[in-house]
C-alpha positions as a Markdown table, in Angstrom:
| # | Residue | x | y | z |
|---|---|---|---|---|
| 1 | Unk | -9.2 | 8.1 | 2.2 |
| 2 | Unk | -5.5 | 8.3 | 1.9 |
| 3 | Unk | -3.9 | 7.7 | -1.2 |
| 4 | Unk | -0.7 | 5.6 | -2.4 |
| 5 | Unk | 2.3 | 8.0 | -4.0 |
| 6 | Unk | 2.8 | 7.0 | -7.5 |
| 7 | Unk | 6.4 | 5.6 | -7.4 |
| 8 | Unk | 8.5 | 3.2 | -9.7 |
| 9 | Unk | 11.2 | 0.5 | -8.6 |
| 10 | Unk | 14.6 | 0.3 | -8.8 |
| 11 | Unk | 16.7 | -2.8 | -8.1 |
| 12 | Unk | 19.9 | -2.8 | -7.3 |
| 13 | Unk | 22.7 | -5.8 | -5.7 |
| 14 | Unk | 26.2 | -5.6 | -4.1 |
| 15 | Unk | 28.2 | -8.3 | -3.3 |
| 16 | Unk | 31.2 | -7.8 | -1.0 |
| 17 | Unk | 33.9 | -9.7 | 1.1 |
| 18 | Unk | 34.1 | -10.5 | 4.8 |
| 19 | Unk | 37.2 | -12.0 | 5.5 |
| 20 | Unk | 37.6 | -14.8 | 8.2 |
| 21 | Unk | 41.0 | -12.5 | 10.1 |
| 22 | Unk | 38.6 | -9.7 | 10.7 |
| 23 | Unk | 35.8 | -11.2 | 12.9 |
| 24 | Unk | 38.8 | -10.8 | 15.5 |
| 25 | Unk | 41.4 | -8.7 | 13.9 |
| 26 | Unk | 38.8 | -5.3 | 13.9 |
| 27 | Unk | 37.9 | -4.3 | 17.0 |
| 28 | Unk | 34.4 | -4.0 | 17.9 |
| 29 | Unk | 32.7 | -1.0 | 15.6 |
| 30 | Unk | 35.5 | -1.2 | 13.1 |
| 31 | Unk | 34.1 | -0.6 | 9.7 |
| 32 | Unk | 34.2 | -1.6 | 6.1 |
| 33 | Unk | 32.3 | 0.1 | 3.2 |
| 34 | Unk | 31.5 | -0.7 | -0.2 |
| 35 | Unk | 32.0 | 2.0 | -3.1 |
| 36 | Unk | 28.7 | 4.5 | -3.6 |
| 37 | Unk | 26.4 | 3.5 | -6.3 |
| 38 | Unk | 24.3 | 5.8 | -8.3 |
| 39 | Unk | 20.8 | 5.0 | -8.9 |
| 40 | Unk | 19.3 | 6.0 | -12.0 |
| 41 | Unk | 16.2 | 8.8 | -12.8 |
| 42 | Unk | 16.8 | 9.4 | -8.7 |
| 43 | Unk | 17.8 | 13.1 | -8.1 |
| 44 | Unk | 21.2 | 12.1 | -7.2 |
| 45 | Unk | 20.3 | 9.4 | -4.5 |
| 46 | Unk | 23.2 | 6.8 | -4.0 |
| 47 | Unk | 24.1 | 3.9 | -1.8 |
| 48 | Unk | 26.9 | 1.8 | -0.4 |
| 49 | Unk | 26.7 | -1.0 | 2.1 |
| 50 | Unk | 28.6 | -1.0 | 5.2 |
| 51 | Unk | 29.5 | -3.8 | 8.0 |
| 52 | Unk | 31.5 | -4.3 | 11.3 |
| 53 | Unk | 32.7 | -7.8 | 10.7 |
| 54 | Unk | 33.5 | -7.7 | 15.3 |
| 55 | Unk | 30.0 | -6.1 | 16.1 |
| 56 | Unk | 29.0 | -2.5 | 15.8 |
| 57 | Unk | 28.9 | -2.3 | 19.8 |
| 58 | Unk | 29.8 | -3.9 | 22.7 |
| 59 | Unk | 26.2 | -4.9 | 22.8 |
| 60 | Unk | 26.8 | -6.4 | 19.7 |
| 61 | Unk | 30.3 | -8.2 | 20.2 |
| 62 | Unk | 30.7 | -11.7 | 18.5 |
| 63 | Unk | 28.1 | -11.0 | 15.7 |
| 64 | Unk | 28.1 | -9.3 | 11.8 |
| 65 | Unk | 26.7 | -6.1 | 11.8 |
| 66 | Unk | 25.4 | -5.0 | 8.4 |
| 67 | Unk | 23.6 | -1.2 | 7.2 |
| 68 | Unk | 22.5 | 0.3 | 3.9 |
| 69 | Unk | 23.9 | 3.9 | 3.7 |
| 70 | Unk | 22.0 | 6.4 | 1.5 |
| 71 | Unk | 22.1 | 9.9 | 0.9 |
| 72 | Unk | 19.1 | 11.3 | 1.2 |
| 73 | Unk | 15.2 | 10.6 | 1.9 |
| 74 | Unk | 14.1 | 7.4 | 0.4 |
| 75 | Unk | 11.6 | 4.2 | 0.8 |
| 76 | Unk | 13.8 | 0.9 | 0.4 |
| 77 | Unk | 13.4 | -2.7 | 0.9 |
| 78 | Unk | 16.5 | -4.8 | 1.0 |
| 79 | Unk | 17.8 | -8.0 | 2.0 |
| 80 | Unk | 21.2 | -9.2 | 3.1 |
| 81 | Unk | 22.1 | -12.8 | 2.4 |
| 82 | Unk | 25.4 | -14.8 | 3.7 |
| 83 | Unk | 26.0 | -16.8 | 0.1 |
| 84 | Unk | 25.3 | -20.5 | 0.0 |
| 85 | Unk | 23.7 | -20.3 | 3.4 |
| 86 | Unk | 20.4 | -20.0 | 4.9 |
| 87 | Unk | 20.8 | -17.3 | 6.6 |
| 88 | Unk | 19.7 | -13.9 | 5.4 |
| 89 | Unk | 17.2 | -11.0 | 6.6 |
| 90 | Unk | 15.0 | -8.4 | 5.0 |
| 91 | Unk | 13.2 | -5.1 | 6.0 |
| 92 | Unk | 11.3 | -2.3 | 4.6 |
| 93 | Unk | 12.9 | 0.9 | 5.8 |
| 94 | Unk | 11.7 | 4.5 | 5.1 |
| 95 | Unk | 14.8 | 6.8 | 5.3 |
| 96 | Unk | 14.1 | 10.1 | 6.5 |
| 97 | Unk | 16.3 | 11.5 | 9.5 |
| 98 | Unk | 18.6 | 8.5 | 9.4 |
| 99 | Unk | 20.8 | 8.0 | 6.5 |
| 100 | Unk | 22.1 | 4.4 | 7.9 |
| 101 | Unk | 20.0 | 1.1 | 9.0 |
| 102 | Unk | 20.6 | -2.9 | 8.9 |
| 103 | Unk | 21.0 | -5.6 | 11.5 |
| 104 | Unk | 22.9 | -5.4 | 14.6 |
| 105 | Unk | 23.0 | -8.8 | 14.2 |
| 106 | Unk | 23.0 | -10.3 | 11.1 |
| 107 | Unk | 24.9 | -13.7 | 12.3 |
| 108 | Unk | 26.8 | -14.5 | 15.0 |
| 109 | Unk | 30.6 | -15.6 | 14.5 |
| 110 | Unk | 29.7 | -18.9 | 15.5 |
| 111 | Unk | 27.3 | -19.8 | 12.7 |
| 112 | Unk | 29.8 | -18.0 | 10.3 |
| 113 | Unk | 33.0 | -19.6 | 10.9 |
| 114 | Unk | 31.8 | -23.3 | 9.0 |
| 115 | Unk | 31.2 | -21.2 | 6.0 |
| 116 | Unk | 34.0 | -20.0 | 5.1 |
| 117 | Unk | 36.1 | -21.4 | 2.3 |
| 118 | Unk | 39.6 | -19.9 | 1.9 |
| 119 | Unk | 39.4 | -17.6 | 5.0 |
| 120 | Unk | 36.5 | -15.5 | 3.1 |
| 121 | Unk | 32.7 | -15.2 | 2.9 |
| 122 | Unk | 30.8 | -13.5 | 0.4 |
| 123 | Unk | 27.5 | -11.6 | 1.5 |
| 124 | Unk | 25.3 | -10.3 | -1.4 |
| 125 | Unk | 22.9 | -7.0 | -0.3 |
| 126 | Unk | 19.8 | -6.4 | -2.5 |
| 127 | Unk | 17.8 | -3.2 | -2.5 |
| 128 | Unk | 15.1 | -1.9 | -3.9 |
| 129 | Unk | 14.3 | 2.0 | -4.0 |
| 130 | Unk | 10.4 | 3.1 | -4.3 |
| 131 | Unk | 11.2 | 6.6 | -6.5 |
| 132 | Unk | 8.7 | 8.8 | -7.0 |
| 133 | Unk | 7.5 | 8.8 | -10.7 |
| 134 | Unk | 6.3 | 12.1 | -12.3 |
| 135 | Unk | 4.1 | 12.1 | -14.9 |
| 136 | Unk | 5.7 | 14.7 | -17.1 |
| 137 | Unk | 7.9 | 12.7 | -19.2 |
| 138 | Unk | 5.3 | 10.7 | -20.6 |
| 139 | Unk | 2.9 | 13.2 | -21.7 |
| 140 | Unk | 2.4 | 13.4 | -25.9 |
| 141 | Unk | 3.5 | 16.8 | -26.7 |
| 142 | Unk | 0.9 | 17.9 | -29.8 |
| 143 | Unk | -1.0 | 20.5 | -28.0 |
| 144 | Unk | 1.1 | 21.8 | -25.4 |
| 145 | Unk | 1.4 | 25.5 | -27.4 |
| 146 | Unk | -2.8 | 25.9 | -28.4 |
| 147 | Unk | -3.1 | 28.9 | -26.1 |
| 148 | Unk | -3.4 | 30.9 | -28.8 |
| 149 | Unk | -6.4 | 29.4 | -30.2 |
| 150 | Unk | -10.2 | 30.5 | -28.1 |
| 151 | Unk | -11.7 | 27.0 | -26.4 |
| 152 | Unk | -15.1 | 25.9 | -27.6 |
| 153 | Unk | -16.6 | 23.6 | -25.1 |
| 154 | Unk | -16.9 | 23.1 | -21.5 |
| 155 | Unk | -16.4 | 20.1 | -19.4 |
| 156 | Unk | -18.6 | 20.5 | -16.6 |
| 157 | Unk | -17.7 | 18.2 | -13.2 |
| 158 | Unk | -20.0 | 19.6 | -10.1 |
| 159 | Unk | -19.1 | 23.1 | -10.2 |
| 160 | Unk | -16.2 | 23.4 | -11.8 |
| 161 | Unk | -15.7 | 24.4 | -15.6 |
| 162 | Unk | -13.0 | 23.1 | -17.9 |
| 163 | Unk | -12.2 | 25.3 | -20.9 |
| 164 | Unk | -11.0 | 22.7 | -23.8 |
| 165 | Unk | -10.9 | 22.9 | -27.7 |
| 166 | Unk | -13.5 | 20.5 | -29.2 |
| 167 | Unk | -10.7 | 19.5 | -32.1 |
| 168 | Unk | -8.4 | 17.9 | -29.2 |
| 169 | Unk | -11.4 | 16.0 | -28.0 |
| 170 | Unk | -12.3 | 14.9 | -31.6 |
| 171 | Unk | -8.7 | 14.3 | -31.6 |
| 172 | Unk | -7.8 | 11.8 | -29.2 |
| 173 | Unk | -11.5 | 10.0 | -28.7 |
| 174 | Unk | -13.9 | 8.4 | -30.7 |
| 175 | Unk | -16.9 | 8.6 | -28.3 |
| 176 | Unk | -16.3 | 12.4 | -28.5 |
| 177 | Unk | -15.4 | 13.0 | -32.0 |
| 178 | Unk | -19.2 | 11.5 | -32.2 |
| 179 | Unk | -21.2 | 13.4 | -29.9 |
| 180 | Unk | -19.3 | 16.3 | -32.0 |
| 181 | Unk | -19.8 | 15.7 | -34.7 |
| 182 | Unk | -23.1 | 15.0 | -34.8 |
| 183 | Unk | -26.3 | 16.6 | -33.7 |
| 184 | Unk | -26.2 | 15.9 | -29.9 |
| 185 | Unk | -27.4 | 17.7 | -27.4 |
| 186 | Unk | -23.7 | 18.2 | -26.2 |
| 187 | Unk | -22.5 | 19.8 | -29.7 |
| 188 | Unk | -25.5 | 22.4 | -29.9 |
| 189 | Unk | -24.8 | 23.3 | -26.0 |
| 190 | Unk | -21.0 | 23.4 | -26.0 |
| 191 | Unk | -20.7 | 21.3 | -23.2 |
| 192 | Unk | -20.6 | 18.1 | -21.3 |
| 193 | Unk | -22.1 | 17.3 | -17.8 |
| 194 | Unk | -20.1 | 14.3 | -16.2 |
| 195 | Unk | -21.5 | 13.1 | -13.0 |
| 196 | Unk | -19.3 | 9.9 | -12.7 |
| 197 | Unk | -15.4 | 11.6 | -12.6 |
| 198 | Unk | -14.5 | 14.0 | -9.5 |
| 199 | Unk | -12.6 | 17.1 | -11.0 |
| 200 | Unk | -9.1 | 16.1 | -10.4 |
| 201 | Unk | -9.4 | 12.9 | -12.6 |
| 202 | Unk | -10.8 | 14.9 | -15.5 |
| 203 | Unk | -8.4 | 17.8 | -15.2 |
| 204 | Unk | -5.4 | 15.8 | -14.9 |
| 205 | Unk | -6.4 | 13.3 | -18.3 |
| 206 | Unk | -7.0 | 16.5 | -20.2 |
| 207 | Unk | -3.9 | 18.2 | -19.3 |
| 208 | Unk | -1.6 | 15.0 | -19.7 |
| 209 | Unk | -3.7 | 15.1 | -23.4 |
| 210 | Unk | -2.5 | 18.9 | -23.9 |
| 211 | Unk | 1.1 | 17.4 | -22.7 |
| 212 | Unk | 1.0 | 20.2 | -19.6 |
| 213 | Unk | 3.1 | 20.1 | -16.3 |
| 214 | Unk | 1.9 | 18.0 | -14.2 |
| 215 | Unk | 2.5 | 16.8 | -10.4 |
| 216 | Unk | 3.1 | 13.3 | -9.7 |
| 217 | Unk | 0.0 | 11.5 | -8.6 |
| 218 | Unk | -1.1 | 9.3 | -6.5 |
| 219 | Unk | -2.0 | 5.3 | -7.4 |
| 220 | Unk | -5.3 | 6.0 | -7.0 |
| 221 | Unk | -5.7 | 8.9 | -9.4 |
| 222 | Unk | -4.0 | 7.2 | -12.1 |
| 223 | Unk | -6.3 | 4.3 | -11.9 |
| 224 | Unk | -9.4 | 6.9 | -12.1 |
| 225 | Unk | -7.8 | 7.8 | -15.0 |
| 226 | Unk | -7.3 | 5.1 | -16.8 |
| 227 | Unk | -11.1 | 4.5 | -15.9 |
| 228 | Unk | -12.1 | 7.9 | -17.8 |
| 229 | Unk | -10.0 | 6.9 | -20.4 |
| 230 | Unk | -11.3 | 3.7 | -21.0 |
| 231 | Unk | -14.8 | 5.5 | -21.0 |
| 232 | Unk | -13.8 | 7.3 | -23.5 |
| 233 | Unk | -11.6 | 5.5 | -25.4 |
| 234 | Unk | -8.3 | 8.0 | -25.3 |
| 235 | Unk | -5.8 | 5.5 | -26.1 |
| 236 | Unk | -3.2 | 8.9 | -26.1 |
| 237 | Unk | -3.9 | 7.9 | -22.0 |
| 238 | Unk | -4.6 | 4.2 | -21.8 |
| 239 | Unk | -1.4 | 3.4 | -23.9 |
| 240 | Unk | 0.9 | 5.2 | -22.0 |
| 241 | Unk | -0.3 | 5.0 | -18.6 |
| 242 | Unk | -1.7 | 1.8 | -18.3 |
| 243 | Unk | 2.2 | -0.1 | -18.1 |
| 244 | Unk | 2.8 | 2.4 | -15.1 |
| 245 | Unk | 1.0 | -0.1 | -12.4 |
| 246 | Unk | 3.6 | -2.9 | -13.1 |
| 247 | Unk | 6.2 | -0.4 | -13.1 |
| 248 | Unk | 5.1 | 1.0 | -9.4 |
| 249 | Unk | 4.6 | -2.7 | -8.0 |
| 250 | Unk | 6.3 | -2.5 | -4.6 |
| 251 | Unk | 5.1 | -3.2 | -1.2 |
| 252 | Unk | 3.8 | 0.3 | -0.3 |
| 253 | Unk | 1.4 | 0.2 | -3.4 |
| 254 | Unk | 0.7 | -3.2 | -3.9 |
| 255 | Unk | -2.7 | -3.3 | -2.4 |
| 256 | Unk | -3.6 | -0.4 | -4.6 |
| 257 | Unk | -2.7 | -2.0 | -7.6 |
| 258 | Unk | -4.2 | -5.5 | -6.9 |
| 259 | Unk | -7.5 | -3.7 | -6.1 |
| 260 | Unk | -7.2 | -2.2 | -9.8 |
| 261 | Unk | -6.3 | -5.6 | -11.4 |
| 262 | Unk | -9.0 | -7.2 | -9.7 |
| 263 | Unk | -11.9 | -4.5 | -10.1 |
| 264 | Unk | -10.8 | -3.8 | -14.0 |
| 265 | Unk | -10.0 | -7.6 | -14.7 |
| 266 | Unk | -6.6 | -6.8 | -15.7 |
| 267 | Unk | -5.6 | -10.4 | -15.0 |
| 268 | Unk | -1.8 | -10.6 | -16.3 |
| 269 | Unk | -1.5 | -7.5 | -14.0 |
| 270 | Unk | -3.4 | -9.8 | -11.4 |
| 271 | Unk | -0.8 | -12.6 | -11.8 |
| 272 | Unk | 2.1 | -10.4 | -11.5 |
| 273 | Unk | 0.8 | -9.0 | -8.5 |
| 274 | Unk | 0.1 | -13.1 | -7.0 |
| 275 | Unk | 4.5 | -13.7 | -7.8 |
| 276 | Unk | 5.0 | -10.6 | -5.9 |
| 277 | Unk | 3.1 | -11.4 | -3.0 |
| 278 | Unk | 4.7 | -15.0 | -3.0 |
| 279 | Unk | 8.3 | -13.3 | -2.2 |
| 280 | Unk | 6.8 | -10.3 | 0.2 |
| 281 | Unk | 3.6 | -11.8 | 2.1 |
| 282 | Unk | 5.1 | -11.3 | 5.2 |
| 283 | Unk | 5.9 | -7.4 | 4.9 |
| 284 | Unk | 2.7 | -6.6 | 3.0 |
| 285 | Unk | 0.4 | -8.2 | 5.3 |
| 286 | Unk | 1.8 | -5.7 | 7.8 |
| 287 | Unk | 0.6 | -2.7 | 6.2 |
| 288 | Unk | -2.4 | -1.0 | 6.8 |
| 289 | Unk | -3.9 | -0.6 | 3.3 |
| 290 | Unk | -4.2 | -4.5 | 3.0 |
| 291 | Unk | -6.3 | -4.6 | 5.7 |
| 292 | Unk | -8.5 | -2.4 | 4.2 |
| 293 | Unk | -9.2 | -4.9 | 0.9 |
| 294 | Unk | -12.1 | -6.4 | 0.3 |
| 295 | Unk | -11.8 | -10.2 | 2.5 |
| 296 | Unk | -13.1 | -12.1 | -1.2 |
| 297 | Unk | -10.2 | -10.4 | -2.8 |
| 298 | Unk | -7.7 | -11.3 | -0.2 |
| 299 | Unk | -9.5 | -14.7 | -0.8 |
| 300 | Unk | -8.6 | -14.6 | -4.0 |
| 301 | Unk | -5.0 | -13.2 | -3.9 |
| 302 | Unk | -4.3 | -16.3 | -1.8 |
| 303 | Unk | -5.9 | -19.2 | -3.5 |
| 304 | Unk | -3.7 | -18.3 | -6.7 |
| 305 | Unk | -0.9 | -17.2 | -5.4 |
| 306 | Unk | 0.0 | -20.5 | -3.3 |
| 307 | Unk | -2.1 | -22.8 | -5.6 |
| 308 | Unk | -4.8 | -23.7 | -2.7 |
| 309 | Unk | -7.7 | -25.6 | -3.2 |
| 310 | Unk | -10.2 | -25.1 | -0.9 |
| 311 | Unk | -12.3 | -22.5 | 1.1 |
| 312 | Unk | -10.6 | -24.1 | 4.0 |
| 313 | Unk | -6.8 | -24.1 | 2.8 |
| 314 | Unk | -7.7 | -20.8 | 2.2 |
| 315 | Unk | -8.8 | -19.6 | 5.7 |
| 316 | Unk | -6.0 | -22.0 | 7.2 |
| 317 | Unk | -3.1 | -19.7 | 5.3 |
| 318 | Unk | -5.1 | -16.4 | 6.0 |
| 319 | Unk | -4.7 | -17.2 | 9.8 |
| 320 | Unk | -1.3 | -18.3 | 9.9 |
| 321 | Unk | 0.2 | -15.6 | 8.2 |
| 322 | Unk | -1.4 | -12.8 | 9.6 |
| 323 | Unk | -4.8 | -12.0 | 7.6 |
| 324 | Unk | -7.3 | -12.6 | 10.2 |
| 325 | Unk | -9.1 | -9.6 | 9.0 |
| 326 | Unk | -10.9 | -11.4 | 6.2 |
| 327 | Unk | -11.8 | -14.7 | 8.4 |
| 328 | Unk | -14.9 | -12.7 | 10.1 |
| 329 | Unk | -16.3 | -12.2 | 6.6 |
| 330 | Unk | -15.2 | -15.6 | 4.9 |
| 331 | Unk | -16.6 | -18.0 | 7.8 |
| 332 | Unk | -20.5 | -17.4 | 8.0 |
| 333 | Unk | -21.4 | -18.8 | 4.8 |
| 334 | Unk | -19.3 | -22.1 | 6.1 |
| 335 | Unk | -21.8 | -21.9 | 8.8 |
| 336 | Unk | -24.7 | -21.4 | 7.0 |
| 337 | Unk | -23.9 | -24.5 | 4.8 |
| 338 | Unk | -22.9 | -26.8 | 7.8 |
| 339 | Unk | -23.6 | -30.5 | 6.5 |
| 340 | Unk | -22.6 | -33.6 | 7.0 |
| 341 | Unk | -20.2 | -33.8 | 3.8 |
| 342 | Unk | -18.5 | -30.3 | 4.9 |
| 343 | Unk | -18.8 | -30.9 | 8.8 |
| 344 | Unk | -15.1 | -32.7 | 9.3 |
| 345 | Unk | -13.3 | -30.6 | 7.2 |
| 346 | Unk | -15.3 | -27.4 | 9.4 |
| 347 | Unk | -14.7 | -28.9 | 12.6 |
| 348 | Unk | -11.0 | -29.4 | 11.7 |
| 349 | Unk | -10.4 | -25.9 | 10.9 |
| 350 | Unk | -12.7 | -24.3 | 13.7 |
| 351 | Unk | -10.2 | -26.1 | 16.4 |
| 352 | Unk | -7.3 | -26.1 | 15.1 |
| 353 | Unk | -7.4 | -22.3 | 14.5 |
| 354 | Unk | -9.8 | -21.6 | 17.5 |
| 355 | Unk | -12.4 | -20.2 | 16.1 |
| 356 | Unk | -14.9 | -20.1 | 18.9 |
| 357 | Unk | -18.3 | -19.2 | 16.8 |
| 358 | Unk | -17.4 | -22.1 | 14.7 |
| 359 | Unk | -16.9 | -24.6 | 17.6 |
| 360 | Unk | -20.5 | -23.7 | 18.8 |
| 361 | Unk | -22.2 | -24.3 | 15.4 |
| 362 | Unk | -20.1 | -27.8 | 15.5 |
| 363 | Unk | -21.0 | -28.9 | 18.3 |
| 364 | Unk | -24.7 | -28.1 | 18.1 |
| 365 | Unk | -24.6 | -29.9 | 14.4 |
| 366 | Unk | -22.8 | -32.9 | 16.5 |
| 367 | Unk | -25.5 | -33.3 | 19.1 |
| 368 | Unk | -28.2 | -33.1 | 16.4 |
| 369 | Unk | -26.8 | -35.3 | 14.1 |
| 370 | Unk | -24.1 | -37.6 | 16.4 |
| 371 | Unk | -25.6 | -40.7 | 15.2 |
| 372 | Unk | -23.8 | -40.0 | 11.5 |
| 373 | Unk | -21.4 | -38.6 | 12.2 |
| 374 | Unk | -19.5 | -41.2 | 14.7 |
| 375 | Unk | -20.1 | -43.3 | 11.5 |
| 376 | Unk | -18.4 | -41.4 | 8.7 |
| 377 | Unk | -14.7 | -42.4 | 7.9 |
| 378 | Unk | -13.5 | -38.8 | 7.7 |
| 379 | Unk | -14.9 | -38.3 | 11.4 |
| 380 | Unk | -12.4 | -41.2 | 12.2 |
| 381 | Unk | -9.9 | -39.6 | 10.7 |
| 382 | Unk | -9.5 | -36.6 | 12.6 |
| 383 | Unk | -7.1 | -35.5 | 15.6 |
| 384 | Unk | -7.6 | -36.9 | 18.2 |
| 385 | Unk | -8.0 | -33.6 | 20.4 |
| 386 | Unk | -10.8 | -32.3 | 17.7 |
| 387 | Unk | -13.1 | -35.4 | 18.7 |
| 388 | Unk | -12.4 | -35.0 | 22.2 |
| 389 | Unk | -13.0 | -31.3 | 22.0 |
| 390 | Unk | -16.2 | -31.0 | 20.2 |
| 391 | Unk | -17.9 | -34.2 | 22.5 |
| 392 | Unk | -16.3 | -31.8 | 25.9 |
| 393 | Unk | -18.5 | -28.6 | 24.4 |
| 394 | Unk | -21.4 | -30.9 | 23.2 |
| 395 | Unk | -21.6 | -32.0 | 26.8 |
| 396 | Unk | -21.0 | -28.4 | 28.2 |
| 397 | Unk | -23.7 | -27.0 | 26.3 |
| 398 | Unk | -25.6 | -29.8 | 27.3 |
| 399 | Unk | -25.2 | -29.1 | 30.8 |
| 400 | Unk | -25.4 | -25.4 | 30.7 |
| 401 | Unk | -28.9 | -25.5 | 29.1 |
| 402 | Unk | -29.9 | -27.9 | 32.4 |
């Protein structure tokens, strides 16, 4: 399966000028730029934002073209916004070969003009920067130089072997300092079979607890790890490393992290996760790992992120805003408890999203039970095209089975 690179956010805003004189002073592809600025912890990346206040082409005449300029290879998300306006645009860019991308067309002179006050505009860019975070500068330090000393116990994950001292696992665990210290099968042998942790998870806790280099990891294998260490109970792990999800929260590893905050019930994580999505729904929707989330998490995510109340509410949102995926999975209960208190509200949703398999069931439930159902209020109540729509397929099924 592929994994999500372990990255942290940075934020970052510019504000700059565009002056009323230069939507027809410049000549088309005539360019302003705003002064580099550093990021921090980023091996030198840096930024500016640049714009053609006439167009950055003929193609383009008559509009505000805007770019973020960066140095160097980078994932960023940023938005540019015309001040006390509604107009504004955002996209999630990965900067590889090109060191320059925006909108062509931000606005066109038109819509800009009213907006001015003075002869000048001001247009604020925000950016954020997914870094990649390395593990090393978190790792405790207290047994980085115990070379010297011969290992005592094995750590045994399929066939691989891991050499450690039993006084670092006393050390930093509880649940091992008692198997050690005791007479367990595990301190007369000198080692520890463990069947539920593939080799990379144990290797890397153990090493981050010697305070070893260390690659960055993926999402992924940090969650495994705070899983081994909750097992365990290494807090010189879970204390350090558990703050690093909210840290990484972007839109590249949010399904990752939601899947952790859901599965481990890490529920202030959850809620941060549900006022992220709020703001970036749109792009994350768009990626390929959300699809691959379980549809009663998804569920979930969207019930408390926009405060819905129902089953339906929530199947409503999930196919308007582009998470059909979960729908096939979240409907068949809905049909298996088809009932006259639930059949308006089913009916409502089944045409006004067209969802054919739940049109059927309606109007086979309709021509069963027809005679209570022209008499409930809520049947009243609905659209007009809904009644005429599920009487037209009553009849056609009617028909058909003649």
């Amino acid at each position: 399966m592929a994994t999500t690179q372990l990255i942290t956010v940075c934020k970052d805003s510019v504000t700059f000028t565009l002056n009323a004189a230069d939507l027809t002073g410049m000549p088309v592809g005539g360019l302003h730029k705003t002064p580099e600025r550093d990021v921090p912890r980023s091996d030198g990346l840096k930024w500016n934002v640049s714009w053609c206040p006439a167009g950055f082409s003929p193609e383009h005449a008559h509009h505000l073209s805007v770019f973020l300029d960066v140095n160097k290879a980078v994932t960023a998300m940023f938005n540019f916004k015309v001040n006390n306006s509604f107009i504004q645009s955002s996209l999630l860019y990965n900067f590889i070969e090109l060191k320059q991308f925006g909108f062509y067309r931000l606005a066109h002179h038109a819509d800009l003009r009213p907006l001015f006050v003075n002869g000048q505009l001001s247009i604020t860019c925000y950016v954020e920067f997914n870094l990649p975070v390395s593990f090393t500068h978190l790792v405790p330090r207290t047994a980085l130089y115990s070379d010297h000393v011969p290992t005592d116990f094995e750590l045994i994950i399929d066939s691989n072997r891991l050499q450690i001292h039993k006084s670092l696992l006393s050390l930093i665990s509880p649940v091992f300092h008692a198997m050690l210290s005791n007479d367990t099968a595990e301190s007369r042998s000198g080692r520890l079979e463990i069947t539920d942790f593939d080799v990379e998870t144990v290797k890397t806790a153990i090493d981050f607890c010697y305070g070893r280099e260390m690659e960055t990891h993926s999402v992924e294998t940090i969650f495994e790890i705070l899983r081994f260490a909750d097992k365990y109970d290494i807090k010189a792990v879970t204390s350090l490393v558990e703050k690093m999800p909210q840290q990484s929260l972007s839109i590249l590893t949010f399904s990752a992290i939601i899947r952790y905050a859901n599965d481990f019930f890490k529920d202030d994580l959850f809620n941060e996760c549900c006022e992220f999505f709020k703001v970036h729904q749109k792009e994350i929707v768009e990626t390929e790992k959300f699809t691959m989330l379980a549809p009663t998490l998804v569920a979930r995510l969207l019930k408390q992120a926009f405060d819905l109340e129902t089953e339906f509410d929530v199947l409503r949102h999930a196919h308007g805003n582009g998470a059909t995926f979960i729908l096939e999975s979240l409907e068949p209960p809905i049909l298996e408890s088809l009932s006259l208190e639930t059949f308006c509200d089913t009916v409502s949703y089944a045409w006004d999203c067209s969802r054919d398999s739940l049109k059927t069931a309606c109007a086979k439930f309709f021509n069963e039970q027809s005679a209570n159902i022209i008499n409930m209020q809520p049947f009243g109540n609905l659209a007009p095209s809904v009644v005429q729509g599920v009487i037209k397929l009553r009849c056609d099924m009617f028909l058909a089975d003649k």
